[in-house]
N, C-alpha and C positions, 0 to 999 in steps of 0.2 A: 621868408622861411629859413633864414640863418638861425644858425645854433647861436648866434657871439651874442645873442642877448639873455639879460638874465634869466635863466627858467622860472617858470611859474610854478614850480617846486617851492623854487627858494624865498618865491616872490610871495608863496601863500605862507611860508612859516613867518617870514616878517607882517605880509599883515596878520597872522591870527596872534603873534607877541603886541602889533599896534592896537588889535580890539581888545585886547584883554586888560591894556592898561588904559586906555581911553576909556572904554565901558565901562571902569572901575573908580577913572577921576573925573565926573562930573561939571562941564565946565563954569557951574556955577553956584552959588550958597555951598562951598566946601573950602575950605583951606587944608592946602599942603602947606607944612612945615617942611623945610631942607635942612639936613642934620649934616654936614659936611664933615669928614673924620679926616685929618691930614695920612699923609704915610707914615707907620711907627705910631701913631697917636692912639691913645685907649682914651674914649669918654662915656659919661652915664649918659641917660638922655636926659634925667634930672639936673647935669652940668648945662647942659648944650640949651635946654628951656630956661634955665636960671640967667646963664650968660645972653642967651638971644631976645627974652621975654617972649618966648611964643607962649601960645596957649591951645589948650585942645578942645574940641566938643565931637558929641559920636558922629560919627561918619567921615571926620577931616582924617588928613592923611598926614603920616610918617614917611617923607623920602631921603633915605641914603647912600646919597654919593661919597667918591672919595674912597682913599683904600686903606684907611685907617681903620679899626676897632669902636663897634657903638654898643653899649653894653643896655641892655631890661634892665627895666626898674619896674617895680609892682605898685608905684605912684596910680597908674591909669587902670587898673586891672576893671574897673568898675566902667568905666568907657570903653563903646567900639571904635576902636582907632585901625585904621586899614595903616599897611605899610609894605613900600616898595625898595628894595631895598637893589640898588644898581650895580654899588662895588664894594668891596670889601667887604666886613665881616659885621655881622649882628650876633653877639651876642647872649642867650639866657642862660647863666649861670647861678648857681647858691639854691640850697635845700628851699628857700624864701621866697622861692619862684614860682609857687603853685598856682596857677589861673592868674599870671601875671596879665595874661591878654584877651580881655572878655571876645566873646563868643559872637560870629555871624557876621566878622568885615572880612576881609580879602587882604593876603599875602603875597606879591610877585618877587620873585628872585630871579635877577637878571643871570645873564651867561656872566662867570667871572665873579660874581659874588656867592655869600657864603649866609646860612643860616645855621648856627650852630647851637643845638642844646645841648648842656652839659647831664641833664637826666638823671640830678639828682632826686625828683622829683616826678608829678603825674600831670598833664593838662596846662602842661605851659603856656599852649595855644589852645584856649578851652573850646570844646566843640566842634560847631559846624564855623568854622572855616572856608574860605573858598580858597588855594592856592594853586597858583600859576609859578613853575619853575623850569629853570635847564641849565647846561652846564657842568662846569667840572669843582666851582668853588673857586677861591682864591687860588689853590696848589700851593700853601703853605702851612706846616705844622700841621695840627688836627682840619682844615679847614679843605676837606680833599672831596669835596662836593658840594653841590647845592647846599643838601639838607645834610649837617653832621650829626650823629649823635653819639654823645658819652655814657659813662655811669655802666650802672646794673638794673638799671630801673625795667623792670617786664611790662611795667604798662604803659598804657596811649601816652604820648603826648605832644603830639602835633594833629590837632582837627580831628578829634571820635568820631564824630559826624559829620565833617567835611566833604571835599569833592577838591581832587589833585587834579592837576589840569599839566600836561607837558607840554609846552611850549619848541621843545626843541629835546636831542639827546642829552642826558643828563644820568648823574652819578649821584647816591647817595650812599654817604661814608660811616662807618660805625666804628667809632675808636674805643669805645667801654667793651664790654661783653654781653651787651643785649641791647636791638636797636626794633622795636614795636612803632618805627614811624606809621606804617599803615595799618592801624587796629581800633577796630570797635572796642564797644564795652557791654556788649550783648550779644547770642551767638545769631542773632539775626539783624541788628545793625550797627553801620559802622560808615566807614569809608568808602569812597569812590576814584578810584586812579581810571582817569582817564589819559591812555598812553598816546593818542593821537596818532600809533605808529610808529612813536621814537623808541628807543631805543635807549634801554635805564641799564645803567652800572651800578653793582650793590658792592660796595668795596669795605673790607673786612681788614683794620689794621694788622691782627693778628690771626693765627687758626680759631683761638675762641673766642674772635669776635661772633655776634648771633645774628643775624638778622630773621627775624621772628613777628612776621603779623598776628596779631593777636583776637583772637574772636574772627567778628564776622569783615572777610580783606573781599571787594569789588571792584574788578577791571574793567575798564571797555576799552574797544578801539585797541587790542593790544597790538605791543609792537617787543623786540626780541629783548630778552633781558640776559645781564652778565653780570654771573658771581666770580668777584676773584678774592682770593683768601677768603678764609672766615666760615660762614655757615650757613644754610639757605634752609631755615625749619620753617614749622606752624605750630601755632597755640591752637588746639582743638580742633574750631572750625573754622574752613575755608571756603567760599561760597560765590557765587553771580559771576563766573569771568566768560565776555562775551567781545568776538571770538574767542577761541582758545590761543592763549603766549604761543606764537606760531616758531620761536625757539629758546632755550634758557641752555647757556654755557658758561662749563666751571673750569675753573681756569687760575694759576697762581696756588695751585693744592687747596680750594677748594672744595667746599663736602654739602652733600645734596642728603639732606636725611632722608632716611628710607621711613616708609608707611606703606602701610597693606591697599592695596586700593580702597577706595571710597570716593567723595565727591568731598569729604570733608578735608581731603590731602589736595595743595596745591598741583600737584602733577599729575591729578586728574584730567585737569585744562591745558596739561602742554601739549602741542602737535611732535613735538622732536629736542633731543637733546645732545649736547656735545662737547666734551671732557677733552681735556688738556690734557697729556700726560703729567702725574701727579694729585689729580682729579680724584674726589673719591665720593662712592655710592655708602653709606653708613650707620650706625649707632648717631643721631642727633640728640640736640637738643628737646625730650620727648616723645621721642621716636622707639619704640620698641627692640631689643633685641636684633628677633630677625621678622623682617616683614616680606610681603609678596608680591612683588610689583610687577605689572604689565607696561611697559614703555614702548610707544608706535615707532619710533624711532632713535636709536642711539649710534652716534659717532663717536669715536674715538678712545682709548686705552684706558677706560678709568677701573678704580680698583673699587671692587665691589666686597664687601666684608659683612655685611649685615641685613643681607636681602637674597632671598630664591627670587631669581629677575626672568623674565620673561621678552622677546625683542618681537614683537608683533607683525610689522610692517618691515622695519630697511634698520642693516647693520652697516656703519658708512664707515670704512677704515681710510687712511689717509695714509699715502705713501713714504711721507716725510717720516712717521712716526714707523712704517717696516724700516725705512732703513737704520733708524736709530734704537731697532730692535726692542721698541714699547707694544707694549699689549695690553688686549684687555684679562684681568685678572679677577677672580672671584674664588673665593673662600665656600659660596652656598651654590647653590642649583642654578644651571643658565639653560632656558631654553628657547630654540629657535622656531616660532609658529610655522604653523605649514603654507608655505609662501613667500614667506621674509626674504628680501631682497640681501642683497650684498654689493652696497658701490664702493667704490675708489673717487676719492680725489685728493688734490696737493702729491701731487704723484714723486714732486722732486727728486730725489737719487737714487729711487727706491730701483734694482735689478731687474730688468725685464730678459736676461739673458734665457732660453729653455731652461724648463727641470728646477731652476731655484723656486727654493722654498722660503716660503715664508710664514711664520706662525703667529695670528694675530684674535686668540681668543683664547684662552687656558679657563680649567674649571679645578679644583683640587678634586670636587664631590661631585660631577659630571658635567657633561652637555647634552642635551637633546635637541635631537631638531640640525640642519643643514641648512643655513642661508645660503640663497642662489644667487651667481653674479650676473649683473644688471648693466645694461648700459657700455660706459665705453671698459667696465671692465668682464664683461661677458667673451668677448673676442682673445680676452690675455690669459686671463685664469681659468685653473678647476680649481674646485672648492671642497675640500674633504673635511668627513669629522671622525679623530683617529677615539674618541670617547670624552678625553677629556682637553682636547683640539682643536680648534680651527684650522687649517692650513689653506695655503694661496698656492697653489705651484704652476712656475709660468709655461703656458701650452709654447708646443712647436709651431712652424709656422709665422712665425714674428720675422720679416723681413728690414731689418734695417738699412735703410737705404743709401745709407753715408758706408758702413760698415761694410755689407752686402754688393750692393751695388756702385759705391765709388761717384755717388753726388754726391757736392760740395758747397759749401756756402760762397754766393759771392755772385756779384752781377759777372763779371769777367770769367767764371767757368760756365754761363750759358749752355753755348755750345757742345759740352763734354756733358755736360750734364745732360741735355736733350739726346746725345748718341749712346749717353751709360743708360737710359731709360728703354730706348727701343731694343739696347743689347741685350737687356735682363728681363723686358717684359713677359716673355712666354716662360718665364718661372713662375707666375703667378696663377694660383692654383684653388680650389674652393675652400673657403674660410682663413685666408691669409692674412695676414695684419701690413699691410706698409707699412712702416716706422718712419716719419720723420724726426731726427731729433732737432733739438732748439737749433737755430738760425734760421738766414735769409737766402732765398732759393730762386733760382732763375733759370730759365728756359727760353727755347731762341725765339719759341711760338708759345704753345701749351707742354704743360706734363702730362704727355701723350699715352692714354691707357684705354684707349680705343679698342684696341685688340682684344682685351681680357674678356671673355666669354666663362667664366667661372660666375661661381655663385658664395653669396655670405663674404665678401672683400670689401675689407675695412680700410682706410686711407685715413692716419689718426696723428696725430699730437696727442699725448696726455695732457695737459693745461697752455693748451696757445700758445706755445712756443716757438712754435714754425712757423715762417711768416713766407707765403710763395708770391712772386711778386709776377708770376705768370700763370693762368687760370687752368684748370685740370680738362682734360676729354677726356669721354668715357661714350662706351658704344654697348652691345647685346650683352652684359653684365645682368646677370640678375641679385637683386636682392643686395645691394651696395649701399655703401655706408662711410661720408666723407664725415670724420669728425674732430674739434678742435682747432681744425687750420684757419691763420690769418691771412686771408688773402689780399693785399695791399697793393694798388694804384696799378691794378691791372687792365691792360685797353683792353680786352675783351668780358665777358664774364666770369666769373670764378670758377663757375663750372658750365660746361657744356654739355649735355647729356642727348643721346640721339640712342632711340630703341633699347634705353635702358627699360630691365621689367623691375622695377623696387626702386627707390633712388631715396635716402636719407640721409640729410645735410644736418646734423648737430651742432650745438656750441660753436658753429665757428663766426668767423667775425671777417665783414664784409668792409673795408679799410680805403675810400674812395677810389669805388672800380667804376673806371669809365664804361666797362660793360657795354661797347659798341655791338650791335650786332641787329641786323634782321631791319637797319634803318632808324633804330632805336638804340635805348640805354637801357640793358638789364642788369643787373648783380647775378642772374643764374639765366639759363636756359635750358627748357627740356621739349623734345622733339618727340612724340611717339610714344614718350615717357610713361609707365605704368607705376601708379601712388606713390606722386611726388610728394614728399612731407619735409618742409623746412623749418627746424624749430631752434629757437635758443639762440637766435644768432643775433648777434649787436652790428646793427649797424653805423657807417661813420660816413660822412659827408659834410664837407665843409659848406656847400650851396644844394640847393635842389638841382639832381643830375639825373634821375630816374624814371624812365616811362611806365616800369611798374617795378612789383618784386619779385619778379619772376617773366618770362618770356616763353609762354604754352603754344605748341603747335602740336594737337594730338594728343593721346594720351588722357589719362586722368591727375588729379590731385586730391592728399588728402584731404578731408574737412578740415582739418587742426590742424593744418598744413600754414606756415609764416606767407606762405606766397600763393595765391587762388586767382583764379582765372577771375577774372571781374571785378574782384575786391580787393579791398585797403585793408590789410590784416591789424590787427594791433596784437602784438603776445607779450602780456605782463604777467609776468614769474610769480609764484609761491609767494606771500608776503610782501609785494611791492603794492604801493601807491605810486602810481604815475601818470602825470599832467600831460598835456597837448605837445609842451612843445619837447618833454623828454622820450616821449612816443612818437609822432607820425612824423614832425619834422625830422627826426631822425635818422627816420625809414630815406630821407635825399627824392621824394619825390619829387618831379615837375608840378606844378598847378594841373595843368589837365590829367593829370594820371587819377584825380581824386572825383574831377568831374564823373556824374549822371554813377561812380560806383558805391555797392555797398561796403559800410565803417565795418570789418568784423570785429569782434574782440574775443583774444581766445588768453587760456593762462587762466591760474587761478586768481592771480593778483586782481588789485584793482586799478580801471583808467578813468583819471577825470579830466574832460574838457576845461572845468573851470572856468573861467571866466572869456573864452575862445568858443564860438559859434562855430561848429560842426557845420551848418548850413553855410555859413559864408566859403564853404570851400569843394562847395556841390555834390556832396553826400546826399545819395540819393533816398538810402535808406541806412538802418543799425540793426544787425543783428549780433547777439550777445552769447556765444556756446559755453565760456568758462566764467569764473570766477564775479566780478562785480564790475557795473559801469554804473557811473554817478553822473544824473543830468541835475543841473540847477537851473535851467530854463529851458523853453521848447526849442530855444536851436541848439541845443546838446544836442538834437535828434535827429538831427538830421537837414534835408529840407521841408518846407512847410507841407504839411499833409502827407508824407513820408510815409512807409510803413515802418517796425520795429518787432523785434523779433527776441523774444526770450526764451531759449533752451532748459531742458529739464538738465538741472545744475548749476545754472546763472541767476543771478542775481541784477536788476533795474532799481536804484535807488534813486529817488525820485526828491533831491535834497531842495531846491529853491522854495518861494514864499508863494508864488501864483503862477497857475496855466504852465505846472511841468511840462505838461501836454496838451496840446488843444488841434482837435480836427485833426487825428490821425488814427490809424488801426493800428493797436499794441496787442502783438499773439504771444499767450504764455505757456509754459507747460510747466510742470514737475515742483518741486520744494525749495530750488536754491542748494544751497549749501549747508544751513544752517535755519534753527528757526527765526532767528532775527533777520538774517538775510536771505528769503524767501526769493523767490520768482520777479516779487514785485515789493519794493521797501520805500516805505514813506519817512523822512526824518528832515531835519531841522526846523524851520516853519509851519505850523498847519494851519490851512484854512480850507475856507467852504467850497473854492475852486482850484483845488490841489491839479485836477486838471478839468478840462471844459471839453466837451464833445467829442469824445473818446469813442472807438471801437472798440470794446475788449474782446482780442478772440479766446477760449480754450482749446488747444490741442491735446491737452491731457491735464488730468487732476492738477489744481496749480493753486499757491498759496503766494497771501499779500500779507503784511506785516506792517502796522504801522507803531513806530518808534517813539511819539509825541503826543503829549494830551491837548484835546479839541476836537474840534469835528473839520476830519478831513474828505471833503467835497471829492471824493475817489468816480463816483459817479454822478458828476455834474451834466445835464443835458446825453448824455452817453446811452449807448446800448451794449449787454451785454451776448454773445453768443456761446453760449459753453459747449456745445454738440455731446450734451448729456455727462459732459464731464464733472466732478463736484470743486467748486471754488472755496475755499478755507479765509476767512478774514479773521486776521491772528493780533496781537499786540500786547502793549502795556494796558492795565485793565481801565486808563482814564482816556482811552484811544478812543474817536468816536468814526466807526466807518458813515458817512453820511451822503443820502438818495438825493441830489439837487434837482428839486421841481420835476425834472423828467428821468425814466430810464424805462428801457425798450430793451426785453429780454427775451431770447430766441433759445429752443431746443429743450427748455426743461432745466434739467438738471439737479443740482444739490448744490446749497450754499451751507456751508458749517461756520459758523459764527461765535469764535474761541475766546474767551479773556476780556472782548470790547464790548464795546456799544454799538448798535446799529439806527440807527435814527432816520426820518425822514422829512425834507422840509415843502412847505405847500407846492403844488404842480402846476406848471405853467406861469407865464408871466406876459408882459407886452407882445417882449421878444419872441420867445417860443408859450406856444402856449397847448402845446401836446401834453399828455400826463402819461403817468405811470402806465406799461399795456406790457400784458403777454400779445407778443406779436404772432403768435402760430399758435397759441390758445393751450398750453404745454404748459402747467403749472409747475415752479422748480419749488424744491422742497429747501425749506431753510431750519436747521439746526443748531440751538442754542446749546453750547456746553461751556464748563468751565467759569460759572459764573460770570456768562456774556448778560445784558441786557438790550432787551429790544425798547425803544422810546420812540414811539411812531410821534408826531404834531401833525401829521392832515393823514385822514382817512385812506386817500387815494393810493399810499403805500397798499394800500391789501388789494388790489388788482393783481398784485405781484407777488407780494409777502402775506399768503392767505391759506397754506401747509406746512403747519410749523411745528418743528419739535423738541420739548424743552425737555433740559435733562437737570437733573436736582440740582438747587443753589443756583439756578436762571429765574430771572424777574420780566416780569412787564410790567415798565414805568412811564405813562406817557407826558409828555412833556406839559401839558395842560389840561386841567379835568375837564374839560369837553371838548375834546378828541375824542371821538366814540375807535374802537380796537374790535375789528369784527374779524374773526377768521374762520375760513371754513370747513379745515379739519386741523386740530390738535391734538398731541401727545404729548404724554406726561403733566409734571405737576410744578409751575412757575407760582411764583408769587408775583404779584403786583402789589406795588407800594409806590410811594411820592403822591400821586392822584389819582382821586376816587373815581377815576372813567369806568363807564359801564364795559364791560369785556361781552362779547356775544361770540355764539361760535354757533353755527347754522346748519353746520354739514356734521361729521363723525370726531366724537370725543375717543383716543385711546388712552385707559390707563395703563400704565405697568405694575403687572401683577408684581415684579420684587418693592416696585416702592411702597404699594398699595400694603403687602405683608408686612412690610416694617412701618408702615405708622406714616409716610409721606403724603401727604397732599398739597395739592393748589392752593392757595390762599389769596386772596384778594382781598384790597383794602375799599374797593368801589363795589357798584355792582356785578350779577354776573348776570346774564341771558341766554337761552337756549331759543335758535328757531323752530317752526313748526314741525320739520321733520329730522331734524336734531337724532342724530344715533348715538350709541356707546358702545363699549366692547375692551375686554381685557385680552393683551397681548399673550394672556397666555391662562385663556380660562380653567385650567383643568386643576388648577392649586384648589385647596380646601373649604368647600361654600362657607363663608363668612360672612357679618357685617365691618365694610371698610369705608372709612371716608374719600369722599373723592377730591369736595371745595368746603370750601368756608368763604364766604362774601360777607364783610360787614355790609355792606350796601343793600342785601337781601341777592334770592337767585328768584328767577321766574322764569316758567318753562322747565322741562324734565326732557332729556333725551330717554333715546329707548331701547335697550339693548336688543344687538339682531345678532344672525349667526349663529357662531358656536360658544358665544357668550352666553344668549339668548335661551337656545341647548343643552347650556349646563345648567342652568336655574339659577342664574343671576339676575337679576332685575334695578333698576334706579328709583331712587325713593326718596325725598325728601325729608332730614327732623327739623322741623322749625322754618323759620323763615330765610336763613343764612347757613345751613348746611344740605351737602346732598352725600347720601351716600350709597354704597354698590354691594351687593346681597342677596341673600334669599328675601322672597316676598313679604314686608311684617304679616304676620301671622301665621305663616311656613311655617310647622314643625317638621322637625329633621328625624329621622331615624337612623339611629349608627347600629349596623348590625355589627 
């Protein structure tokens, strides 16, 4: 459990840079050519094949080593030639460059080389392209990223229809004044950036450099991007980014053009933004005058000049920028929602003396609205708005302790310090600030504050500056709040808490504390403690030293608390990806501390085991409250037959090739986050046994998502229990949710069935040879929307799947024309096509009177059949007696339902024209009388 080996962070971005170029070079019937370019040297590749005698055919490869200069030539343009290009520079240059590199081989760009188009030109790299890059480029001349580009050129030209792949953080540099590396040529396709999480630099030689995606621009996997100089527009539309760019920072007098909201403006999809002084909100490239933008969150001083802006969520000012007297400034309308936060960070030299002011928002044309302070600067500031003002002015109450009280940094004033603390303590009063400022602090025992029986006492460092090398007490304090402090190679634990009622440890960082106490090793201790909540805090340990994260005797603790009685927390932050060993090991646990508890995982971020067994370290179970956990095999999960646990707002991605999960109970609740990252998320491989004998419980409405086309084995052998809750199977629309042989479904419910396929394969086998059963006889209702498709192949799905209800543009297509499709009540109006299986429906046909008025019907390409006592009925008889169609069966219909109720009441009836339509009416022969 040492940190000194390499993380498996670093260890996954080198292999996903090894599969990207392995996958790509085949180790056999391919030839690489090596084009080697000395330093200082410029060659064609027409030189280097003349002088070498190589030769190409499609698919062999182009590698460029060496830090020399290799220049396109439109020699090849008609061959798919792949090229890997390591060091130095590749360059496409000259108007003669059009479709110099045919379309659909694969481009890698190592860290440290450079792919540079000059953009005289469109399509240099024609089309669908696959590119793998990272990097900052050579760092010489124009060559100041990965990907350069020059020119004026507004259109594509690198991969229209590609798919970008990040391999690591990277930069792309725009030295012309218009740079459309990510751009369709359609407003609905184009490219695909997949950011993997890294983090892209858009770097702008000049202010009117542009970078400008053009048409239709798709993200996945986003990870923060940064514009410095230049310009951050869009051509028209902008479309698919999933998640949302969780942050975009302007920087270098960079400008973010402004746009009204829409979904067709990039900063639709951003979570948060944040400006350099210098920074500007503006008139862009296409950009309107003045537009109206809502932004969830904005930090920092930027000048806004061509936008009524809106601050939704959180206004993050930075201390560094009060004391250098930057602001945010705007020309148009700023207002504050009712809510909006107000933090502080980089708090640097910014004044915390009382009564100073500080003014950190101006409006010429007003403000509306009052962001409220948040966090560690709730305690410092009030927050006024004088109209066209923000102001910060620092409350009373700020105790500095160097200042005030006469502690000092230094092992050697111990002593003095431990006598100036019990001298000063009973100054301490409700809602106080102690101030530590920056240095290293020492006591002879503890920083004795036992005493303080006040309420709302903060105990803070603004950014970790204070490093106390002796651990704090605290006693009958209510509603305490230790935050920012480093506490370092302290033998007892950092904090002590005994009949504290509140106790919140923030940001601070836990620095190899021996944390003796109680016969054990803790980092904290609370005794009696009422809602212990430990969040944000880094831990450090050089070996596993810890018997847990906390030491509870009495008392409670938060749920989302970093330290819980019984459990191994994991909290990964906003926008983090993080592996096994940058998480738990971290935490300095002993081996047994992990034994027989539950893995929590809290944080919005995500945590992946990766390629480390959860179960080898006696996890007993995984529960999931925030953000996302990714298992790639069943001992992600814990130990074998484990339970697992998914919170309404977490996210279980379910990434390996076979038996995610096998022989466990998975409880879900709620949506996730997002709709890609639901409850339950299927992605990378799919197959038939995605997992194998599953419990699924529902605790509350709960949605699955599956990310990849095929039929994913979600309910292999498995029982579902919903306790009448309704389950959502969501995805891409070639996603196949698939019934393996058995499932046993308990309580009813509702399954809605959005986008995919639902399919089921025959029941029983050697092995199991149970089928399909409502186990308590509670038939759940299954809903097709959104041009889902149901594709039964063995009948025995409809013990299960036998009330169904289809909404316009859903089909039944079963996978073989004899498959018989029998159900016993349906609504609405599916089509069936692929094969001509007979459809029967034996129990109550509902039409919908809105589809029925517009012209909608059923359609079948097989036959259709009604049982003997077959009903019908319109969901809303009381619309205007007509004749409506219901089906159309090429195959012919046989049998007539029979309208009951108050269908029946209003003088509608079912009637047959011909042999292949039925339709819903007055009786033929019914004359009507309209008075």
């Amino acid at each position: 459990m040492s940190r000194k080996s390499m993380s498996f962070k670093r260890l996954a971005i080198a292999c996903l840079a090894a599969v990207a170029v392995g996958a790509a070079l085949p180790a056999s019937g391919v030839t690489t050519n090596t084009f080697y370019v000395s330093e200082g040297q410029t060659l064609t590749v027409d030189q280097v094949v003349a002088a070498s005698n190589f030769t190409f055919a499609a698919g062999d490869w182009l590698r460029k080593p060496g830090p020399g200069t290799l220049n396109a030539v439109t020699t090849y343009k008609d061959t798919k030639i792949n090229l890997l290009i390591e060091e130095g520079v590749y360059y496409v240059g000259g108007s003669d460059k059009k479709s110099c590199h045919k379309g659909g081989a694969t481009l890698i760009i190592k860290a440290g080389a450079t792919v540079n188009v000059d953009g005289k030109t469109t399509h240099q790299f024609d089309d669908s392209w696959t590119v793998y890059f990272e990097g900052n480029g050579t760092g010489e001349g124009d060559n100041l990223g990965a990907i350069c580009i020059g020119g004026s050129q507004t259109n594509p030209t690198i991969a229209t229809g590609g798919n970008f792949y990040m391999t690591g953080d990277a930069t792309i540099y725009t030295y012309g004044t218009m740079n459309a590396v990510f751009s369709g040529n359609t407003s609905s396709g184009g490219p695909t950036l997949n950011m993997n999480g890294h983090t892209l630099t858009i770097l702008g030689k000049t202010s009117s450099s542009v970078f400008r995606p053009r048409w239709y621009w798709a993200i996945r996997t986003s990870g923060p991007i940064i514009v410095r100089n230049g310009q951050f527009a869009r051509h028209l539309t902008t479309t698919s980014i999933s998640p949302n760019i969780p942050l975009i920072s302007f920087t270098d007098g960079a400008l973010m053009a402004a746009y009204s909201d829409a979904t067709t403006s990039p900063w639709y999809y951003v979570n948060a933004f944040a400006f350099d002084a210098g920074a500007k909100i503006g008139k862009g490239n296409g950009s309107p005058d003045t537009a109206t933008m809502s932004i969830k969150k904005l930090t920092g001083p930027v000048d806004i000049s061509a936008a009524d802006v809106t601050i939704s969520q959180e206004f993050g000012v930075r201390g560094t920028d009060m004391a250098n007297g930057d602001k945010l400034t705007s020309a148009n309308t700023l207002t504050f929602a009712d809510g909006c936060k107000l933090s502080v960070t980089n708090w640097g030299a910014v004044s915390l003396s009382p009564g100073t002011t500080h003014t950190v928002a101006t409006s010429s044309v007003g403000i509306t609205g009052t962001p409220v302070p948040d966090g560690a600067a709730a305690p410092v500031f009030t927050v006024a708005n004088t109209g066209n003002a923000i102001t910060l002015t620092v409350k009373d109450g700020i105790i500095d302790v160097v200042r005030d009280w006469g502690v000092q940094p230094g092992a050697e004033n111990a002593a003095a310090n431990t006598a100036a603390v019990a001298a000063h303590v009973a100054e301490v009063t409700d809602n106080v600030v102690i101030y530590f400022p920056a240095g290293d602090y020492w006591f002879t025992d503890t920083c004795d504050l036992s005493s303080v029986t006040a309420s709302g006492v903060t105990v803070w460092n603004p950014e970790q500056a204070a490093v106390l090398h002796s651990g704090i007490a605290l006693g009958a304090a209510s509603n305490m709040t230790v935050r920012g402090i480093v506490f370092k190679e302290c033998a007892g634990p950092a904090v002590v808490a005994t009949g504290t009622a509140g106790l919140v440890i923030d940001d601070c960082v836990v620095d190899n504390v021996a944390g003796t106490y109680a016969g054990g090793h803790y980092p904290f201790a609370a005794v009696n403690v009422t809602g212990f909540n430990l969040k944000g805090t880094t831990w450090k340990a050089d070996e596993a030293i810890w018997d847990g994260q906390a030491y509870f005797d009495g008392g409670t603790a938060e749920t989302l608390s970093e330290a819980y009685t019984n459990a191994v927390v994991v909290n990964v932050t906003a926008n983090g990806w993080v592996f096994w060993n940058d998480a738990t090991n971290s935490l300095g646990l002993t081996a047994s501390a992990y034994n027989g508890k539950t893995l929590r995982k809290i944080g919005t971020g995500t945590f992946d085991p990766q390629n480390v067994g959860v179960s080898n370290v006696n996890i007993a179970a995984v529960e999931i409250l925030q953000g996302q956990y990714v298992a790639r095999a069943n001992a992600h999960l814990g130990k074998p037959k484990g339970p697992v646990h998914v919170c309404d707002g977490a996210c279980l991605t379910l990434a390996g090739s076979t038996k995610n999960a096998l022989s466990r109970t998975i409880t879900i609740s709620g949506r996730g986050y997002s709709r890609e990252n639901p409850a339950v998320r299927f992605s990378s491989s799919v197959t038939w046994d995605k997992t194998d004998s599953v419990t699924w419980v529902l605790e509350g409405d709960a949605t699955m998502y599956s990310a990849k086309e095929g039929e994913n084995g979600t309910f292999l052998w498995g029982t579902v229990h919903t306790h009448g809750h309704t389950l959502t199977l969501d995805g891409i629309s070639t996603a196949n949710y698939r019934f393996g042989r058995s499932i046993g479904w308990y309580e009813g419910g509702t399954v809605v069935v959005s986008n995919v396929i639902l399919s089921a394969s025959s029941s029983g086998n050697s092995d199991h040879t149970s089928s399909y059963k409502l186990k308590d006889n509670i038939v759940p209702k299954f809903i097709f929307r959104n041009g889902a498709r149901l594709v039964p192949d063995d009948d025995d799905i409809f013990t299960v799947v036998k009330d169904c209800e289809f909404e316009k543009g859903t089909k039944i297509a079963p996978k073989y024309a004899d498959v018989p499709v029998t159900f016993t009540n349906l609504t609405g109006a599916p089509t069936g096509t692929v094969n001509a299986a007979t459809i029967t429906i034996t129990g109550k046909y509902t039409a919908r009177a809105a589809e029925v008025s517009a012209g909608t019907h059923a359609i079948f390409s097989g036959a259709l059949a009604f049982g003997a006592n077959a009903t019908a009925e319109l969901d809303d008889p009381t619309i205007p007696l007509s004749t409506h169609t219901l089906f159309t069966a090429a195959g012919g219909i046989s049998g007539k339902p029979v309208t009951t109720g108050a269908t029946a009441a209003a003088g509608w009836s079912v009637f047959k024209r011909g042999a292949n339509m039925l339709c819903i009416g007055p009786m033929p022969g019914t004359i009507l009388v309209v008075r």
